[in-house]
DRENLUM-555156 format. One record per atom (N, C-alpha, C): x, y, z. Coordinates in steps of 0.2 Angstrom, whole numbers, plus 5000, padded with zeros to 4 digits. Atoms other than C-alpha are relative to their C-alpha. Example, Ala and Ser with C-alpha at 12.3 -4.5 7.8 and 13.67 -1.06 7.14 Angstrom:
2
500449945000506249785039500450065000499649944999506849955036499650055003
END
This chain:
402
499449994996506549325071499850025007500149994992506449315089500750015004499450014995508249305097500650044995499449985001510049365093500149964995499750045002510549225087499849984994500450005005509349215074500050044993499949955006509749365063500649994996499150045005510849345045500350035002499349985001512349405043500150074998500149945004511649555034499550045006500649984996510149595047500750015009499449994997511849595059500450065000499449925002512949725050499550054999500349975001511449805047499950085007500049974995511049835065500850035004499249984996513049865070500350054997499849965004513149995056499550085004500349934999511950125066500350045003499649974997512650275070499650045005500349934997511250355082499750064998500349955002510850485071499350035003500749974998509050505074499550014993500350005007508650515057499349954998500650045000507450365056499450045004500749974995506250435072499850054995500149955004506350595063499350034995500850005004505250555049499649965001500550035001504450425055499250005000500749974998502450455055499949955007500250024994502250315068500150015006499549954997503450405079499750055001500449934997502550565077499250015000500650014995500950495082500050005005500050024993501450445098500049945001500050084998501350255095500749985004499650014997502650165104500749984996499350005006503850145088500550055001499549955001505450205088500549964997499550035003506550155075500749985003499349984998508150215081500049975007499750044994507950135099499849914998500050035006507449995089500749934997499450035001508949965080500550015003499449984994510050045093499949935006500250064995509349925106500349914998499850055003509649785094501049994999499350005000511449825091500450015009499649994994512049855109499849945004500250074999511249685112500949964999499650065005512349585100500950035002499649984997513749695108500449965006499750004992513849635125499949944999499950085001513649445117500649984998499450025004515349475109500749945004499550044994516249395126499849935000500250075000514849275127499449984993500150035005514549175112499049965000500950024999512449145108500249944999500250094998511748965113499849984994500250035008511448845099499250054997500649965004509548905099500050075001500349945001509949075098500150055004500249964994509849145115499450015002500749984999508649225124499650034995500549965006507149305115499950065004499949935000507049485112499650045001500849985004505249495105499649985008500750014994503849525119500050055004500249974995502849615133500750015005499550024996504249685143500750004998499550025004505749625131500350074996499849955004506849735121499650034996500649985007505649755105499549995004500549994995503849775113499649974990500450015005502449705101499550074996500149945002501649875102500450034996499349945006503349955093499949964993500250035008502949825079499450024998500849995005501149845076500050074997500349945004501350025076500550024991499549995010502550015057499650024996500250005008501650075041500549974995499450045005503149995032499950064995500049975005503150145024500650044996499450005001504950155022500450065001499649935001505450335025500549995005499550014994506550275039500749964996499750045004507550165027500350064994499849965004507750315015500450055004499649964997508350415027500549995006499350044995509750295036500650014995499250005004511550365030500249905000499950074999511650185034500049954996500650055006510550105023499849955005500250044999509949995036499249964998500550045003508449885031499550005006500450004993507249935048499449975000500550025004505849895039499949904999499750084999506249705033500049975007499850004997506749695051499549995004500750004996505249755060499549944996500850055001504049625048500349935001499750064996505349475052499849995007500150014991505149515072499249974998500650035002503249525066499649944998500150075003503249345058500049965005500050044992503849285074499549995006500449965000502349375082499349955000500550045003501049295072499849924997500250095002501549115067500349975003499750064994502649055082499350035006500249974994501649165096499150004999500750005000499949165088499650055001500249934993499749345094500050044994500249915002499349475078499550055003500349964993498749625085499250024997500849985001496849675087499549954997500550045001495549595074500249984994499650035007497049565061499549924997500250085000496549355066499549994994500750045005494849365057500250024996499749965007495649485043500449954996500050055002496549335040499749934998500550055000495149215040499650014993500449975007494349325027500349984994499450025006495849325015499849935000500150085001495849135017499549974996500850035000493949095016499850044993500450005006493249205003500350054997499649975007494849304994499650075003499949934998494549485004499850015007499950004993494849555020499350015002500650014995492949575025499649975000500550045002492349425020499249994997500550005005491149465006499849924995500050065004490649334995500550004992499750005005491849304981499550034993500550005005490349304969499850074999500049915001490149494972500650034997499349965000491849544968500050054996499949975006491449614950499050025000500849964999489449684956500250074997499949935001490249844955499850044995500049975009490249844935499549944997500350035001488649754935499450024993500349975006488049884922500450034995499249955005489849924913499949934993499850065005489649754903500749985000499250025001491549694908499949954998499850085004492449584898500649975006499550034998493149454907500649974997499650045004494749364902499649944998500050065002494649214891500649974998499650045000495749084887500250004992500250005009496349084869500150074998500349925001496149284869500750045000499549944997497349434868499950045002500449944998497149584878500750045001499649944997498149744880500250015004500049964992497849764898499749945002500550014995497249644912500050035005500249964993496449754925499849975004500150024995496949714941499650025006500649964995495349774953500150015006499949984994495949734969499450015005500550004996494749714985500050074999500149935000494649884989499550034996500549975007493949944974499549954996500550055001493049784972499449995003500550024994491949764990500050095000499949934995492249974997499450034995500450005004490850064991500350064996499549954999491950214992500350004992499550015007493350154980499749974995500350005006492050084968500050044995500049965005492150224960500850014996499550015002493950214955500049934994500250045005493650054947499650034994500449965004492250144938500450054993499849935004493250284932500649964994499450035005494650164927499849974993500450045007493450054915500050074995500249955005492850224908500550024998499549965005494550294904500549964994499950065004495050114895499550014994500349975003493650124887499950044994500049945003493750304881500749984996499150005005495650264875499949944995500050055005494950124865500549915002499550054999496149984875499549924999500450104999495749794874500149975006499950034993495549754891499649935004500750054996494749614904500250005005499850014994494649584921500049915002500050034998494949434929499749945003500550014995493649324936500249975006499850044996494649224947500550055003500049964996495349374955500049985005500050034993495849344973500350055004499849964996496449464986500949975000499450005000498449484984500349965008500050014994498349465004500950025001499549964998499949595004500050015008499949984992499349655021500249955005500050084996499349465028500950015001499450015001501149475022500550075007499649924998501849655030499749975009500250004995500849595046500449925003499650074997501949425049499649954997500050065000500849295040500149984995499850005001501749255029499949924995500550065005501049075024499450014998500749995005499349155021500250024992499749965007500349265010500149954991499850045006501249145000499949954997500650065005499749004995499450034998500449965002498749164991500550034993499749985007500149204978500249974995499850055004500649044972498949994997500850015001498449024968500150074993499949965004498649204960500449994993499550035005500149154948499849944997500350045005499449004943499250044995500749965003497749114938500250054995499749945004498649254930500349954992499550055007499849104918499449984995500450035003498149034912499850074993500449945005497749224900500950044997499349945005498949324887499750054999500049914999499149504889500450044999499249985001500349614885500250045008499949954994500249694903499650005005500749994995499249714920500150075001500049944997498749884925499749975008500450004991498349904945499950065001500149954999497750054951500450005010499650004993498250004969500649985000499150015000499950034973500349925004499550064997500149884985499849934995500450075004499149774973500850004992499649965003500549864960500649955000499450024998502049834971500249905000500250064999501349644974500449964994499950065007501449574957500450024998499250005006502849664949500450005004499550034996503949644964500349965004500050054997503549514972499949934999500250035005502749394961500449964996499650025003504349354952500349945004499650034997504949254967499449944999500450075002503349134963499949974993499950035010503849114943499550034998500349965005502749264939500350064999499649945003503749394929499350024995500249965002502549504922499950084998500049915000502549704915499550025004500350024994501749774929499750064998500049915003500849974925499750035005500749964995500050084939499550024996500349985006498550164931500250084998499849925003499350334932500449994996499550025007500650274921499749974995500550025003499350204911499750074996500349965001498250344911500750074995499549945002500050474906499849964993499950035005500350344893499650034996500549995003498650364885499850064997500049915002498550544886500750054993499449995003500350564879499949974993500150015007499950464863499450004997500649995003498350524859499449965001500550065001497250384863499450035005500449974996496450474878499950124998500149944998495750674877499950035003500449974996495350764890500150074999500149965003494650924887500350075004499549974998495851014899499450095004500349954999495251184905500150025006499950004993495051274922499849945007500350054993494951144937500250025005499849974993495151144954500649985003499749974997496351174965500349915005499950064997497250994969500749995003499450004995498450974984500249894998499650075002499450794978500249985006499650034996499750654991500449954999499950075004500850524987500049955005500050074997500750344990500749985001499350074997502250244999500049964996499950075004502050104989500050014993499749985006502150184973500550034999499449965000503350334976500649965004499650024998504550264987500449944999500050084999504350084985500349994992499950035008504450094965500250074997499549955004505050284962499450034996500649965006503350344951499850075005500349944996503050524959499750044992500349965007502650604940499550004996500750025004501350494932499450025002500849985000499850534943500050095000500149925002500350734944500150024991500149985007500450724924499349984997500650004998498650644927499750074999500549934996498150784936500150074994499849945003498950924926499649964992500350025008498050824907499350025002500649974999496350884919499950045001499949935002496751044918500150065010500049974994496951064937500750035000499549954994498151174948500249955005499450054996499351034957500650045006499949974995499651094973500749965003499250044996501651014981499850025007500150024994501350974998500650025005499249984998502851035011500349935000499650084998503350845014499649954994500450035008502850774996500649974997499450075002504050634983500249985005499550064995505350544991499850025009500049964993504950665008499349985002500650015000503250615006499749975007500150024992502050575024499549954997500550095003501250395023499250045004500849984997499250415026500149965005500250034995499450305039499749935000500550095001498650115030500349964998499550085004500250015022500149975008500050074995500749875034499549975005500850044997499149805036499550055007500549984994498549965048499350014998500849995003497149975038499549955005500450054996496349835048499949985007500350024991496449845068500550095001500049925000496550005075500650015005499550004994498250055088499950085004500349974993498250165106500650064996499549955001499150335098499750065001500349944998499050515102499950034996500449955005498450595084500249934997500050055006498050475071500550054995499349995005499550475057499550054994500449965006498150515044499650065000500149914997497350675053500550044999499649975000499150725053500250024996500049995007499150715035499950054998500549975002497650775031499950085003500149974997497850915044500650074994499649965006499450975031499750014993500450005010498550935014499450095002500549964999497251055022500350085000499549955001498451195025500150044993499949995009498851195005499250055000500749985002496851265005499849994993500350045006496351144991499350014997500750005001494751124984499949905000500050085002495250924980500749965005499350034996496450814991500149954996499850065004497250694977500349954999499650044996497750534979500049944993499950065005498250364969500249955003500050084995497950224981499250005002500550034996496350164989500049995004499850004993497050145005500250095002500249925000497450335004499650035000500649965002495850384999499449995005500350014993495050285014500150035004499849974993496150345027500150084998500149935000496250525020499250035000500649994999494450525018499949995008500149994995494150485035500150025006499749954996495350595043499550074999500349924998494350745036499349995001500650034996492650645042500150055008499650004991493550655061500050085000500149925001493850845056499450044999500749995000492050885052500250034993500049975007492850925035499549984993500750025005491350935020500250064996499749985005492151065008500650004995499450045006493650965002499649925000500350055000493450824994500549945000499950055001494550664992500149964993500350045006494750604974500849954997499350015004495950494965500150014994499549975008496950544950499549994994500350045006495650434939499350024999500349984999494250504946500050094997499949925004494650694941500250014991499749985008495350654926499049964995500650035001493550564922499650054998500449924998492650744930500350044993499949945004493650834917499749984993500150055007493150714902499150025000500750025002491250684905499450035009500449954994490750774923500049915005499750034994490850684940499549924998500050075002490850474940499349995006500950034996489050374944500249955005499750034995489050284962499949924996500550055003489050084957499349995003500850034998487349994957500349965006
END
């Protein structure tokens, strides 16, 4: 969406229902960076537009455009979005601002040719060898070069197919997540496999406006997925999570979809898993946007935590209130001009708690909060995700891959 004239009927009433409040800026984290987003002038801006068209009737094509250097909407006000919805939760409104800003977005990237910073080649990657940094395909499952994973076969039944996700596939970082996850399968006795044909969701492609990458990346996936019987996928990544069980149905893949913390409860909860519980450390909870918000699971990774015998620290701005790390809408991948990074802002709160562990259940979380307390010069907390502590409590801290 680029012009007036171009918004539905609903993306209309949307922006004609704002009352001003203030409420979106409020909580936005890109807002309280300093980037140039601002929800609420945004969609005020937008609605006081369509106001003054009311005398004069939009031109076939739409009218003028909106989107641009200079224009109503600024490119900069879109790149700076995490899509991390708290602006949408918190509109008496319900306007859909989000949606909105990654339509302008689309506009952006596949009429204008213009994604921001070194998104372009991030795109390239996805396309070319199936993850944003251009690794070789052929690597994707190096990490569990010494686990002996069972891949899917055809013909076969499995429990679980474990979805890996770039991340925890290429990062050398979140390889151990992967790690931790195999070993808690594993240990619960589940029938699992990974995928070989595995290919980067390329969600962020999507939230970032390109949208055709997205969607011959998901119809590719969906047919790869249809070829194995499962009773379910677990994902550890929440966008990887959100992907297939919410999105995936619009390309004729309906599957039961399970994060690994609700995986991990499950297993604990019906005896399949042991962990031997005791005193742990002292773990300040962050949650993920794309689990909590996006799909409502705030419980399962804090009953995780609490089956490893830690002390689960609540955060001031924690569930539904929760503050994005700063890496959903693709900002993981080019970097924007603001006055404190989102994820310093975070990590500067989690740090407050006086933790001994900063606990997370996303891979993009555990990136950007990891490197928020890099920036910090922080080296006595640590970063770990839910699967990894719960591993510590089981059998002592997880081996880096080969």
């Amino acid at each position: 969406m680029s012009r007036l004239g171009e918004l539905t009927w609903k993306q209309r009433l949307g922006v004609d229902s704002c009352v001003r409040c203030g409420r979106c800026e409020t909580v936005c984290p890109a807002y309280m960076s300093g980037s140039p987003l601002n929800p609420k002038q945004i969609i005020a801006g937008l609605s006081d537009q369509l106001r003054l068209e009311v005398d004069r009737p939009l031109a076939i094509d739409g009218g003028d455009v909106v989107v641009g250097d200079g224009l109503l909407v600024t490119p900069d006000a879109l790149w700076g979005c995490t899509t991390c919805m708290a602006c949408v939760q918190a509109c008496p409104a319900f306007i859909e601002i989000v949606d909105d800003i990654v339509d302008m977005r689309r506009y952006l990237t596949l009429s204008e040719g213009a994604p921001p910073g070194t998104s372009a080649a991030t795109f390239k990657n996805m396309e070319r060898a199936g993850n944003p940094w251009g690794y070789s395909p052929d690597d994707r499952f190096a990490w569990g070069a010494d686990l002996d994973l069972p891949f899917a076969e055809r013909g076969q039944h499995y429990e679980v197919l474990y979805w890996v996700g770039c991340s925890a596939a290429y990062d050398k970082r979140n390889q151990r997540i992967a790690r931790s996850v195999v070993r808690l399968l594993r240990e619960a006795g589940v029938r699992f496999a990974v995928m070989r044909e595995e290919s980067c969701t390329c969600e962020s492609a999507r939230r970032l406006g390109e949208e055709y990458l997205y969607q011959t990346a998901a119809q590719a996936n969906v047919e790869n997925l249809g070829a194995y019987t499962f009773d379910r996928v677990v994902a550890h990544c929440p966008h990887c999570f959100n992907t297939i069980r919410n999105e995936y149905p619009q390309f004729g893949g309906s599957y039961p979809v399970v994060h690994h913390s609700q995986l991990i409860d499950e297993l604990v909860t019906s005896g399949r898993l042991h962990p031997a519980g005791g005193a742990g450390p002292r773990v300040a909870f962050h949650d993920s946007c794309y689990l909590g918000r996006y799909n409502g699971e705030f419980e399962a990774p804090r009953a995780t935590l609490r089956a490893a015998g830690v002390d689960v620290v609540e955060l001031p701005r924690s569930r539904a209130e929760g503050l994005c790390c700063g890496g959903g809408g693709g900002k993981m991948w080019f970097e924007a001009k603001v006055d404190k990074d989102v994820n310093v802002i975070r990590m500067e709160e989690a740090l407050a708690a006086r933790p001994d562990v900063v606990g997370v259940a996303c891979p993009f979380c555990l990136t950007m909060l990891d490197s928020a307390a890099k920036s910090l010069g922080v080296d006595d907390v640590k970063v770990m995700d839910v699967s990894e502590v719960l591993v510590q409590a089981i059998d002592g801290p997880v081996s880096p891959a080969v």
